[in-house]
MARFIMAR-164803 format. One line per 8 residues: number of its first residue (from 0); their letters; for each residue z, x, y of N, C-alpha, C, O. Coordinates in Angstrom, 3 decimals. Each point is the difference from the previous one (the first is absolute). Last residue first. Layout:
// residues N
NUM> a> Z,X,Y,Z,X,Y,Z,X,Y,Z,X,Y ~ ...
END
This chain:
// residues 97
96> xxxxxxxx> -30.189,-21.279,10.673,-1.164,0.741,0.219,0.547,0.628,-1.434,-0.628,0.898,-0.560 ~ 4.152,-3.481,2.484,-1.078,-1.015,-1.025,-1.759,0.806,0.484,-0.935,-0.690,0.408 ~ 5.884,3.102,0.827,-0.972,-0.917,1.226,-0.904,-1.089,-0.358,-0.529,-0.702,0.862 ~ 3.888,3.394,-3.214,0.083,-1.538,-0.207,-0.868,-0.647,0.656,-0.293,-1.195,-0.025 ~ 1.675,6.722,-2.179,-0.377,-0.704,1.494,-0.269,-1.555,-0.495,-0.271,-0.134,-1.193 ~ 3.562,3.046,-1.589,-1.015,0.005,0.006,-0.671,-1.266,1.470,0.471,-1.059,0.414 ~ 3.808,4.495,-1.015,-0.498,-1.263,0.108,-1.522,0.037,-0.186,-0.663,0.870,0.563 ~ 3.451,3.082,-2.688,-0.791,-0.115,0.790,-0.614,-1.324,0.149,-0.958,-0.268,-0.725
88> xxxxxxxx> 5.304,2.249,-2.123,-1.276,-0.496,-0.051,-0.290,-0.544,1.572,0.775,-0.673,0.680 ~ 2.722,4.817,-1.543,-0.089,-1.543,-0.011,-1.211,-0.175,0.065,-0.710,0.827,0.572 ~ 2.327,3.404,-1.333,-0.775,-0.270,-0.978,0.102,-1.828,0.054,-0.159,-0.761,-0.955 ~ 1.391,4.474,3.742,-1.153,-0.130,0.145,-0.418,-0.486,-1.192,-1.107,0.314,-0.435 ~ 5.294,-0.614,1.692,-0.980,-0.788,1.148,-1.772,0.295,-0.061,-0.945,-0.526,0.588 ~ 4.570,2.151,-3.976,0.169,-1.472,0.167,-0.467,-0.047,0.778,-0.458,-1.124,-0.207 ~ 0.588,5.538,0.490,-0.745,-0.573,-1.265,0.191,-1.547,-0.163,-1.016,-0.449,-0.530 ~ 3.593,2.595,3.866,-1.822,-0.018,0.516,-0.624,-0.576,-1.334,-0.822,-0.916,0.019
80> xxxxxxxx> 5.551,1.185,-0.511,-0.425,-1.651,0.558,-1.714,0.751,0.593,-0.932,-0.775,0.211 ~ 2.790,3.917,-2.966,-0.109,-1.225,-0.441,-0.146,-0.731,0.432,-0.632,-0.875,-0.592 ~ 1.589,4.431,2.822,-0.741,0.168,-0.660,-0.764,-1.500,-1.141,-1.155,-0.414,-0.097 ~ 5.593,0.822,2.520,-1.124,0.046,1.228,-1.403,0.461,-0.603,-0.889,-0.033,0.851 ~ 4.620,0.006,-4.068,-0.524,-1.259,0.490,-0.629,-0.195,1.626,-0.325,-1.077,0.498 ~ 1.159,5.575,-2.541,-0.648,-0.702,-0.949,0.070,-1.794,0.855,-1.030,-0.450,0.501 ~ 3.625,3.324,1.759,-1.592,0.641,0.361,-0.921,-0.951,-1.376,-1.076,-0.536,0.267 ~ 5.465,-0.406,0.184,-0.126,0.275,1.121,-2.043,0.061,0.142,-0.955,-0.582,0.514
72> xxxxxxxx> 3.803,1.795,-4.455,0.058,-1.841,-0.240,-0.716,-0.459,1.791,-0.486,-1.128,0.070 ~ -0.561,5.897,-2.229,0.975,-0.500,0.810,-0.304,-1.366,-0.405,-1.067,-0.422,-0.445 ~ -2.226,3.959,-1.047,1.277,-0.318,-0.882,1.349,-0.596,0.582,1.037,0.140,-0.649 ~ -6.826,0.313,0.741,1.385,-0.379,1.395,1.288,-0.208,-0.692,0.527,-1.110,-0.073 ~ -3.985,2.709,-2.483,-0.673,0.252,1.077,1.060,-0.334,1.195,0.256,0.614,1.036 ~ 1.302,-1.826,-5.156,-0.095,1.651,-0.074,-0.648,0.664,1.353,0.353,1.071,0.495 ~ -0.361,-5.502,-1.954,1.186,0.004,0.175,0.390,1.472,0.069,1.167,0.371,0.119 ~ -5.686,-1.880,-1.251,0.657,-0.470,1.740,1.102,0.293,0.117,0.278,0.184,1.185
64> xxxxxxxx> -2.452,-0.035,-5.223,0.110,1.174,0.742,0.176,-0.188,1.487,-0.018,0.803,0.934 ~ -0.130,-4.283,-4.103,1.292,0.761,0.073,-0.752,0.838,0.393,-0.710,-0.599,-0.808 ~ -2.337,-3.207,2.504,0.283,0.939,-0.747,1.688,1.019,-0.208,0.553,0.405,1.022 ~ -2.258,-5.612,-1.747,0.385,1.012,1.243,0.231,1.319,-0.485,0.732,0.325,-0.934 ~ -2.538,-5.108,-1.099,-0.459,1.859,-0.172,0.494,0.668,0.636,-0.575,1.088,0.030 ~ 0.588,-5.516,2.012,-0.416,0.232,-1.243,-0.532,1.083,-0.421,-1.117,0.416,0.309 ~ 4.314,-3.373,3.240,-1.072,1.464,0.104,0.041,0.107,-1.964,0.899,-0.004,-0.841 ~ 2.533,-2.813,3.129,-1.724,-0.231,0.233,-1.179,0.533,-0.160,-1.149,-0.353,0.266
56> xxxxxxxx> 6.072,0.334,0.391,-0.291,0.711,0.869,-1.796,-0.697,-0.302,-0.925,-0.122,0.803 ~ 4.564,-0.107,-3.632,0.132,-0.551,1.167,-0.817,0.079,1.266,0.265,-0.603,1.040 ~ -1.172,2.320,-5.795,0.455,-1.646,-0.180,0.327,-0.149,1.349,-0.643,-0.980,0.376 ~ -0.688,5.295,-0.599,-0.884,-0.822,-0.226,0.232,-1.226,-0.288,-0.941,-0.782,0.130 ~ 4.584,3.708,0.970,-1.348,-0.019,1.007,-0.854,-0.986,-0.469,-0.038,-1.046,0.646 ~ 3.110,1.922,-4.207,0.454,-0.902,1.223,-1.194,0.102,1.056,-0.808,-0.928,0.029 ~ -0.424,3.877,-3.474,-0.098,-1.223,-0.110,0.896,-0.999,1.139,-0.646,-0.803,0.672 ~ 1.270,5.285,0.072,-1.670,-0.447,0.040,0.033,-1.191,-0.465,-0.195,-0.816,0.901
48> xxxxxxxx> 4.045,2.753,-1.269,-0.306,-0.524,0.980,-0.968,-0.619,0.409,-0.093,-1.012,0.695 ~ 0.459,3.229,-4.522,0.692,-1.363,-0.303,0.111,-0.524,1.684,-0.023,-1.217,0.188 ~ -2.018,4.958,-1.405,-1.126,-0.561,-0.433,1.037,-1.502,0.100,-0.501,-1.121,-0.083 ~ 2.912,4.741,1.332,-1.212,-0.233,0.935,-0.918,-1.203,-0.930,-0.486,-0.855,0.740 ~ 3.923,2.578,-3.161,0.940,-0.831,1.207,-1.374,-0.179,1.001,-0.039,-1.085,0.580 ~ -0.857,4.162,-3.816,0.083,-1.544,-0.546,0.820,-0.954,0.906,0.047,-1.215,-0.192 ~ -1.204,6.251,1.303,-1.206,-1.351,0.197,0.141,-1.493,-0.937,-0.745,-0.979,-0.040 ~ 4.777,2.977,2.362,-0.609,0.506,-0.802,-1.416,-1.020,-0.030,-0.240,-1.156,0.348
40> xxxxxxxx> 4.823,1.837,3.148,-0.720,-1.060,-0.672,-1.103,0.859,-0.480,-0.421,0.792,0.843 ~ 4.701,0.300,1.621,-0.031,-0.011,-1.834,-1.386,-0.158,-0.707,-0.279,0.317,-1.157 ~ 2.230,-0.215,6.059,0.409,-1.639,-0.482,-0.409,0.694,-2.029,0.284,-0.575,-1.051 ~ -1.921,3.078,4.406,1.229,0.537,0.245,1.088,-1.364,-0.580,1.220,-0.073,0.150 ~ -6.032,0.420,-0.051,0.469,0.846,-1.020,1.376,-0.078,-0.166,0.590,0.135,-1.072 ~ -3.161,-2.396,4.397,0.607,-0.840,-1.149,0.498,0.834,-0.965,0.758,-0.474,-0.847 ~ -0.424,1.447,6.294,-1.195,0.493,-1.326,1.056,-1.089,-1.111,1.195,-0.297,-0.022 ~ 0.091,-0.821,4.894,0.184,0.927,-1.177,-0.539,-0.363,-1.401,0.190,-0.886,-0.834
32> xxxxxxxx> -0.067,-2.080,5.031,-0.355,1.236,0.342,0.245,1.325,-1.022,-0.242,1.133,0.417 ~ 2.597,-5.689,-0.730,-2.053,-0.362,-0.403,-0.560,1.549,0.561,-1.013,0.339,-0.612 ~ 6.181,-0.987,-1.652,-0.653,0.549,1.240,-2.141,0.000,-0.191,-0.900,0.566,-0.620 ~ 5.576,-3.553,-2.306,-1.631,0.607,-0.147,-0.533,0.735,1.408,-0.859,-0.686,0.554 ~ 4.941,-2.103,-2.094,0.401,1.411,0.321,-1.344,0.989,-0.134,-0.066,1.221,-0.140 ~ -0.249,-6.432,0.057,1.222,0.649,1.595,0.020,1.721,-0.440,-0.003,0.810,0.927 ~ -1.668,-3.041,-4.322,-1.076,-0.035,0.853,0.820,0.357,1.358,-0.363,0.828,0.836 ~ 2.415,0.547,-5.870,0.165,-1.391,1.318,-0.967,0.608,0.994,0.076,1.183,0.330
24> xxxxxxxx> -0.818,1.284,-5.234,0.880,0.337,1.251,-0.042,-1.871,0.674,-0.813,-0.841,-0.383 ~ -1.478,3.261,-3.071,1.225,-0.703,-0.551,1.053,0.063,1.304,1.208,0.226,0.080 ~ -6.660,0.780,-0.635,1.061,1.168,-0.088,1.528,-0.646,0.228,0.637,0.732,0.758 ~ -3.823,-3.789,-1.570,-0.340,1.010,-0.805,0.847,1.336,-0.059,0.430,0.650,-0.953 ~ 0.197,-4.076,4.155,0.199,-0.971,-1.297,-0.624,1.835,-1.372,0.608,0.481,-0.957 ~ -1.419,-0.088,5.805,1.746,0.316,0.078,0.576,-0.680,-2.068,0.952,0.314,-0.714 ~ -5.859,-0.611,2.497,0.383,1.726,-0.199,1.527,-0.286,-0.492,0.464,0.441,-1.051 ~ -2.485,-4.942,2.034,-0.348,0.752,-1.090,0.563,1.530,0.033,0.641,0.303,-1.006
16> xxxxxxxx> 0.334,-2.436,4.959,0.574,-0.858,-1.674,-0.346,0.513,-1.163,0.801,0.264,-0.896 ~ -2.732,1.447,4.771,1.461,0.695,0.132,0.804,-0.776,-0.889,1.062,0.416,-0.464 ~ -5.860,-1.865,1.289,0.575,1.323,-0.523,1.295,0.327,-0.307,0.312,0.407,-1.119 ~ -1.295,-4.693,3.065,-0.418,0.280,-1.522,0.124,1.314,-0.285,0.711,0.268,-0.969 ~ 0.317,-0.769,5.430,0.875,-0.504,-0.741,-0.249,-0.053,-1.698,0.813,0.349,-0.856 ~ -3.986,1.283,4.124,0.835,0.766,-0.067,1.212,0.194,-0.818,0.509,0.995,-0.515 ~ -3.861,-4.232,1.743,-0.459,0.635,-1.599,1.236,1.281,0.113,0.352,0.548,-1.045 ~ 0.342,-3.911,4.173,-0.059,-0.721,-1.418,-0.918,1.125,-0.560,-0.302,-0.298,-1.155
8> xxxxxxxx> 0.515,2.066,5.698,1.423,-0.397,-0.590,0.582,-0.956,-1.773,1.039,0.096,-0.653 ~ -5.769,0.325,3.148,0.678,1.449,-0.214,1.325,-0.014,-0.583,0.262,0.492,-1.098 ~ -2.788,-4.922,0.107,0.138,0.704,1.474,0.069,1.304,-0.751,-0.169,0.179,-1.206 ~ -1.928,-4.820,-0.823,1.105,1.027,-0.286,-0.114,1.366,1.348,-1.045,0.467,0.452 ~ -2.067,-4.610,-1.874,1.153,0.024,0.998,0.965,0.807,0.292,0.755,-0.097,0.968 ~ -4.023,0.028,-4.377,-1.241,0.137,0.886,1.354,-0.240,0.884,-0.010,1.019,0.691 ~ 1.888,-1.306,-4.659,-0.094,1.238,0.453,-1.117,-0.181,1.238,0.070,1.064,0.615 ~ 2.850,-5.197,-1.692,-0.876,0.518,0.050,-0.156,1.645,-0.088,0.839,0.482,0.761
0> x> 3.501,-3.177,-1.964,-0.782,0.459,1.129,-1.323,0.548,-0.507,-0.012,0.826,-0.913
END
């Protein structure tokens, strides 16, 4: 899948794969409404999410302090898909002017 296609629900899902895979848990027992602290996750478990974000997600450089600014799998990927929309390329006009 495209990330320029990716909904609320597909970055929600990349999160909650990556957090639940780091903090050693099954993505079924991942509550997306509870702080990632409460999953274990350290800034080396953040910088390792961070990279998934950026291979799926499209985003180059994302910042890990995002995962601190919205530390929910909830509030971080409603955060992330604005950063994927505002970073799709802008059609360039075709009118032949």
């Amino acid at each position: 899948m495209s990330a320029t296609n990716m909904t609320i629900d597909d970055v929600r899902k990349v999160l909650v794969d990556a957090v639940a895979a780091e903090a050693g848990i099954a993505p079924a027992e991942l509550a997306t409404d509870r702080p990632f602290t409460e999953f274990g996750l350290d800034s080396m478990a953040a910088l390792s999410v961070g990279m998934e974000i950026e291979d799926v997600c499209g985003l180059a450089d994302p910042p890990v302090d995002l995962l601190w600014d919205h530390p929910t799998v909830d509030t971080l990927a409603a955060a992330l898909l604005r950063l994927m929309t505002a970073a799709e390329p802008v059609a360039a006009a075709t009118d032949g002017r």
